[in-house]
N, C-alpha and C positions, 0 to 999 in steps of 0.2 A: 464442572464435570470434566472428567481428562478423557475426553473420547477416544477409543483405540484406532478408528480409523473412518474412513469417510461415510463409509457405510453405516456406521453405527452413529456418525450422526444425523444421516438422511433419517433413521432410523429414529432415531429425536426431533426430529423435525415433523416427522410423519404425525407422529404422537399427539404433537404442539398446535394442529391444523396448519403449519407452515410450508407443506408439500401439495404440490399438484402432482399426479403419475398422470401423462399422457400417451391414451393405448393406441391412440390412431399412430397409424405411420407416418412420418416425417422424410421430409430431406434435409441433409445437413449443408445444400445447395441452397445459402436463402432465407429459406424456412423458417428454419431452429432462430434464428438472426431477428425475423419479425416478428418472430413470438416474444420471444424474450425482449424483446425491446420495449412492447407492449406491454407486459408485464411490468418490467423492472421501473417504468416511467409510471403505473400507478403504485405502487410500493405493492407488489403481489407477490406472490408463492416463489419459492423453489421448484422447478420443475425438473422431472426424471421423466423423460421423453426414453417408453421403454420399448420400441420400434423407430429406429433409423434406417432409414433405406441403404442397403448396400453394406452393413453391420447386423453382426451379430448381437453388440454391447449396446446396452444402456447408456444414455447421456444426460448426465445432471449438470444442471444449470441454475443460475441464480443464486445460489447456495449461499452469498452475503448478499444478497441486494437488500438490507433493510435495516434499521439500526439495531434491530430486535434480534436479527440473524447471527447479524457481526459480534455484537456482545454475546448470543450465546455462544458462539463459534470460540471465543477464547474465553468460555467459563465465566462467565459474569452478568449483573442484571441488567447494567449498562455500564458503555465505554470508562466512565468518569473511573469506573470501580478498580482499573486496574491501574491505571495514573494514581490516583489515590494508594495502592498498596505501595507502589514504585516509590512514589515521595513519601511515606512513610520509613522505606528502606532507607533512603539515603537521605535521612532527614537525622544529622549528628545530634540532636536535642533528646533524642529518643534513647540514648545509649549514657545519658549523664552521669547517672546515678547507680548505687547495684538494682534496686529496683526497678530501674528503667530497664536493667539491661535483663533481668528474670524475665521481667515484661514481653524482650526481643525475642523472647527462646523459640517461638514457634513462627515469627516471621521471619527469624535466621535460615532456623529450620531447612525453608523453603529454598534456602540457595541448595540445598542438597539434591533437587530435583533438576538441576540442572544436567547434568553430567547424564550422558548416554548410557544407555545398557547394550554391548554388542550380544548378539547371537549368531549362533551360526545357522538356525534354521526358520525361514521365514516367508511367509502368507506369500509375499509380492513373489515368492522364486515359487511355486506350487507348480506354472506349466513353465519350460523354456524352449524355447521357439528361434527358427530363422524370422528374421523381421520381416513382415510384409505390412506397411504404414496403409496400404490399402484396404485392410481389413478394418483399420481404426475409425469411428464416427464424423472424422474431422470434418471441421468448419470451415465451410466457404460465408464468409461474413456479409461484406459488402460487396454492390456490384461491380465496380471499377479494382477490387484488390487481383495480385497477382497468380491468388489459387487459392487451394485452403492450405490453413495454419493450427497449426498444436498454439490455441490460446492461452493454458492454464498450466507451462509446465514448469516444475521445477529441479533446475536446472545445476548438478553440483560436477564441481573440480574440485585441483587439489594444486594450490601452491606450489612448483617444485623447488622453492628454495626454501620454504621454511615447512613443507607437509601440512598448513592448514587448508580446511575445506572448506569449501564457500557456497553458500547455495543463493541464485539469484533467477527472476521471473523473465525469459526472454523470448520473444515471438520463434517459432519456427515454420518457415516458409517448407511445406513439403513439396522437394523437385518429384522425386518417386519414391519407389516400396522402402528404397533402405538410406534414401540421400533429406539431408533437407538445408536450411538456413538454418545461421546462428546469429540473430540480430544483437550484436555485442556491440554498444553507444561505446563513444572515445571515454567517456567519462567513469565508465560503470566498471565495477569489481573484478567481474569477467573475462572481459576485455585486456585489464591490467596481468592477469594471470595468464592470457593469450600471449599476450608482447613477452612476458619471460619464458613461455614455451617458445616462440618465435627467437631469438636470441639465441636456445639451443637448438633449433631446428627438431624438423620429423614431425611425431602426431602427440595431440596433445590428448590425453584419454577425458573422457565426458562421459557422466552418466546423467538423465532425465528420469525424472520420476512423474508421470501424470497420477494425480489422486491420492491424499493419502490426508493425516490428519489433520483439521482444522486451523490448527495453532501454527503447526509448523507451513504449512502452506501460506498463512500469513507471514510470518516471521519470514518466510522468503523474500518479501515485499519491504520488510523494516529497512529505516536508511540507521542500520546498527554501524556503531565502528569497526573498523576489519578487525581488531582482535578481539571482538565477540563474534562466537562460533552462529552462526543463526538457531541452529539442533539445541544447544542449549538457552537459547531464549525459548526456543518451541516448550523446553521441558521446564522452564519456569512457569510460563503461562498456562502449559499443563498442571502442573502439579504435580507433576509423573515423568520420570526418564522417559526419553523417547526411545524404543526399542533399536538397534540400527543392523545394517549385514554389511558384508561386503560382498560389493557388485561379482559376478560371474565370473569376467573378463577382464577386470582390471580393479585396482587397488583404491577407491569407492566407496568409502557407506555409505547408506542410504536408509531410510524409514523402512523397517522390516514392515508396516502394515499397506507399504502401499500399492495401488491398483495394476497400475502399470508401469514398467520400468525400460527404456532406450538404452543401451550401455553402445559406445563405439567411441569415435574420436575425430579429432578437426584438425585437418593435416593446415599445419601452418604456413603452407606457401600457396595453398588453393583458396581462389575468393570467387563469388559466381553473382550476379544480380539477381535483389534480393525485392521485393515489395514491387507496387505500392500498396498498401495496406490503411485500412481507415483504423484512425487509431483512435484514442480516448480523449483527442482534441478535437473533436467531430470533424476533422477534414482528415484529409488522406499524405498520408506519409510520402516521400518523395522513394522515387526507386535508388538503389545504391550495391555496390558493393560490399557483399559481407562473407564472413566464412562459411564453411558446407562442414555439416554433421554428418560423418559417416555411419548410419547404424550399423551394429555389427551382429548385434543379439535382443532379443525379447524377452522379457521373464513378465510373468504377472498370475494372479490369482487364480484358479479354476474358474469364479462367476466374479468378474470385475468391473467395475463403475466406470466408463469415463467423465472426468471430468472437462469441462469446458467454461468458458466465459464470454462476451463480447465488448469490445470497446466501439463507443463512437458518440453522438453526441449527447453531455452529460443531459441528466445523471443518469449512469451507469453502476453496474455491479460494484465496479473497481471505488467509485468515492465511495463508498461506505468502508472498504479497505483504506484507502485514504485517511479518512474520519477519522477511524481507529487510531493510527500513526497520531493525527493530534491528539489527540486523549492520551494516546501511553507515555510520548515525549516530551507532553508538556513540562513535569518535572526534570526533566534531564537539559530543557532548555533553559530553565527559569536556573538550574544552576549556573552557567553561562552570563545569565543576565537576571539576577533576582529584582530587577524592576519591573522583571514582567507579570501582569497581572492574569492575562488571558488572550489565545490567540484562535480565531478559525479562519477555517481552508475554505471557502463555499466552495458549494459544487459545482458551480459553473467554471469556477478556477483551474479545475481538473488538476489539484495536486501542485502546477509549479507557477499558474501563472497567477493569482490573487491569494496575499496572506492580508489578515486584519489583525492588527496585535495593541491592546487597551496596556499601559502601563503605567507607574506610579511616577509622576515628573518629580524632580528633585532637582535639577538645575538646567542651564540654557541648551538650548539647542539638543536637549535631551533625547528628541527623536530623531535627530541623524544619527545619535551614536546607537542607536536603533537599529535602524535603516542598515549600518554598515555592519554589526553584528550577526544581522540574520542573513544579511547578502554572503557574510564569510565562515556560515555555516553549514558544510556539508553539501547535502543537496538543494539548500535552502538558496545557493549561490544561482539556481533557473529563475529565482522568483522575477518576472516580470513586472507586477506588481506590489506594492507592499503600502499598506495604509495603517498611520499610530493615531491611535485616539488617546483620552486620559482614562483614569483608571474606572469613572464614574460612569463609563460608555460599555456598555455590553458589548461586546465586538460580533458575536453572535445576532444580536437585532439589526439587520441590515437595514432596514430605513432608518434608523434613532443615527448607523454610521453616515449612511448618504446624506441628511440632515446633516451633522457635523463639519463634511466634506464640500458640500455644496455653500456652506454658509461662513466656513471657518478659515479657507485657507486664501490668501493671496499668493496669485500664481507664481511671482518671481520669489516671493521669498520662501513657500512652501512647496515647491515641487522639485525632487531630486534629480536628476537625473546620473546615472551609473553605469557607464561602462562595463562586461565582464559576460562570465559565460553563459551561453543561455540549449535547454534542452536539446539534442538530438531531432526532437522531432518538431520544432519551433520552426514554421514557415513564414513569420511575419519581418526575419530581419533580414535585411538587405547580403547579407555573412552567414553562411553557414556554421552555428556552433557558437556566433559572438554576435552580441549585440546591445541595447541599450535596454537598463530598466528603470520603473518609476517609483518613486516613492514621494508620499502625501505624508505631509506633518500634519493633521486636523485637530491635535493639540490646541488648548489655548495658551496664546500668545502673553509673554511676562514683558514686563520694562526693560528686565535685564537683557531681555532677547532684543530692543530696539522696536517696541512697542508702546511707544508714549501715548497716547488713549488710552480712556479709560475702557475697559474689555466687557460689556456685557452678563449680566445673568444671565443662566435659563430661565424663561417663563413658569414659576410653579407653583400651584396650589398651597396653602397653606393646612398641613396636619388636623386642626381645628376643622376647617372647613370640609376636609376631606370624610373628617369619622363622622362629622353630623351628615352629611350626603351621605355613609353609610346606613346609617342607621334608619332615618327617611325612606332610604330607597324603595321599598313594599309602597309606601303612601302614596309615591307617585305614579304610579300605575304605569310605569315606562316595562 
């Protein structure tokens, strides 16, 4: 379902029993913070918390905490489903024949939804306003963070050397009414589009968008390649162009449907101390220097939604965003490396620091060239950890892996050690930014590998035995 905007999906949510409205009053000192924490740790509701103290607007929350949420959130019944369409698309077998390719007509189709539709009139611009950030629900999370922060925004520039836009998820620390933080990592998109405003000198124009559809709020999130547009992933997983405007004050598009919109800029010779903030590694972020967001202007709808999130110790809102990312990219990695058979992120991992990935062995040492494939891609290059089983290991059943790991590896010959870069927000390495990661071959061991013993079965039941224990099973009164 391509939902036009957030509201109309709370509005499906509502439908689905997957909303709570909470009419008591709230603070967003805290509060909103332990509720939803509560929540989100039993797998509950979305909540639209529609009295904040000190706001006007509504605040919704939760909005993916669920695998149920996230899959509906990008149209689908579950995650698998859209990995599945993806590797169907780029699956060359599909296109053989003319029949195959009569076949492809309506999954081609589908790339035509990509492409934006501009307008010139739209929902997010209804009031425009001098900015007053004090008006807005914002979140003071945890007790030790630096203030409250705009959790859930997203965040678009614009290339000045090539005019591509980029949209990416980054905390903002509010100083006051119209200043805030711009937490840009050395590593991330944003950041990279800063250094070349920086270079030219002056301000570099920013517009934020808090709330808007589903798909595209995620796709902010995607570790897409820079020449994919994110707008146009958003309108794939829709099904539907993303409508877009251009910002007010500067040369910007943005989701015509969304709730609230920041337009201003980040003068590139100002940096101000930013955080500490408890972040989705459940500890708290170090304080640092980052750039200051000038707002300049406010546009947003007559009756508008704020959205929010929380990060801190998993699981959180965010791994189920997470989740998604494996589901969608599995195809796209298994191109890369079609030995791979399946890979999950647990949620305790929080995204960089544990991958498990089962793969089809075919010669020696098969799981370093593993190891060094996933460390040298992308974002995949945080992972701390990284554990390869064989193909016959669910990577998903975490005990059947720990069994494997526990039983399978000899220390010197199976554990990697890796030098190279590790997250922004990674407090365990002696180096800010670099450090060491690990990697476990739980593989089983070949002769060729330098394993002269003979290697063990697993212990297993025999089929025979198995179906007559089926079939028994009523007689035994168990």
């Amino acid at each position: 379902m391509p939902y036009k905007d957030i509201q109309h999906f709370m509005r499906y949510l509502d439908e689905k029993n997957q909303l709570k409205r909470i009419k008591a009053e709230v603070s967003p000192i805290l509060e909103i913070t332990e509720i939803a924490d509560r929540v989100v740790k039993k797998r509950g509701p979305a909540l639209l918390f529609e009295h904040v103290k000190g706001s006007p607007y509504p605040l919704l929350i939760n909005t993916f905490g669920s695998y149920k949420r996230m899959s509906m959130a990008i149209g689908a019944n579950k995650l698998d489903d859209i990995g599945n369409d993806i590797q169907d698309l780029i699956d060359f077998s599909n296109y053989q024949t003319m029949l195959d390719k009569v076949k492809s007509i309506p999954r081609l189709a589908r790339l035509l939804t990509v492409f934006p539709i501009k307008v010139k009139k739209a929902p997010c611009q209804e009031v425009i306003e001098e900015p007053d950030l004090s008006k807005l629900p914002i979140l003071k999370c945890w007790p030790d963070d630096g203030g409250r922060f705009i959790t859930l925004p997203l965040v678009f520039t614009k290339d000045p050397e090539t005019g591509q836009q980029n949209i990416g998820m980054y905390r903002l620390q509010v100083y006051d009414k119209k200043t805030t933080g711009m937490h840009w990592h050395l590593h991330k998109d944003g950041r990279e589009i800063y250094n070349k405003y920086k270079k030219l000198g002056g301000k570099m124009p920013v517009t934020v968008v808090i709330g808007c559809d589903p798909a595209t709020i995620y796709a902010s999130t995607a570790p897409l390649p820079k020449m994919i547009d994110e707008i146009m992933f958003a309108g794939y997983l829709r099904r539907m162009p993303v409508p877009i405007v251009k910002s007010v004050t500067n040369d910007i598009y943005i989701p015509a449907n969304s709730e609230f919109v920041l337009e201003g800029y980040v003068d590139t010779e100002e940096l101000r101390m930013e955080g500490p903030f408890g972040d989705h590694t459940g500890y708290y972020s170090e304080k640092d220097m980052y750039p200051v967001f000038h707002v300049t202007k406010m546009t947003r709808k007559e009756k508008p939604v704020f959205m929010a999130t929380i990060v801190g110790r998993p699981p959180m809102e965010d791994c189920f965003m997470g989740k998604a990312t494996e589901r969608l990219f599995l195809p796209l990695l298994k191109m890369i490396a079609p030995e791979i058979v399946d890979i999950n992120f647990p949620l305790e991992g929080v995204f960089h620091n544990c991958v498990i990935v089962s793969i089809h062995k075919k010669y020696p040492a098969h799981a370093k060239k593993i190891l060094n494939t996933l460390w040298g891609s992308g974002q995949m290059m945080y992972t701390k950890l990284i554990i390869v089983v064989d193909e016959q290991v669910d990577p998903h059943d975490i005990s059947k892996v720990a069994w494997k790991v526990f039983n399978n590896i000899d220390a010197k010959r199976d554990l990697i050690i890796s030098e190279g870069p590790l997250d922004a927000l990674d407090h365990s390495s002696p180096l800010h930014l670099i450090g060491n990661r690990l990697g476990i071959d739980a593989t089983k061991k070949w002769a060729s590998e330098g394993y002269e013993r003979e290697w063990p079965d697993d212990i297993v039941m025999t089929d025979k035995i198995k179906e007559k224990v089926d079939k028994r099973w009523k007689e035994y009164g168990i």
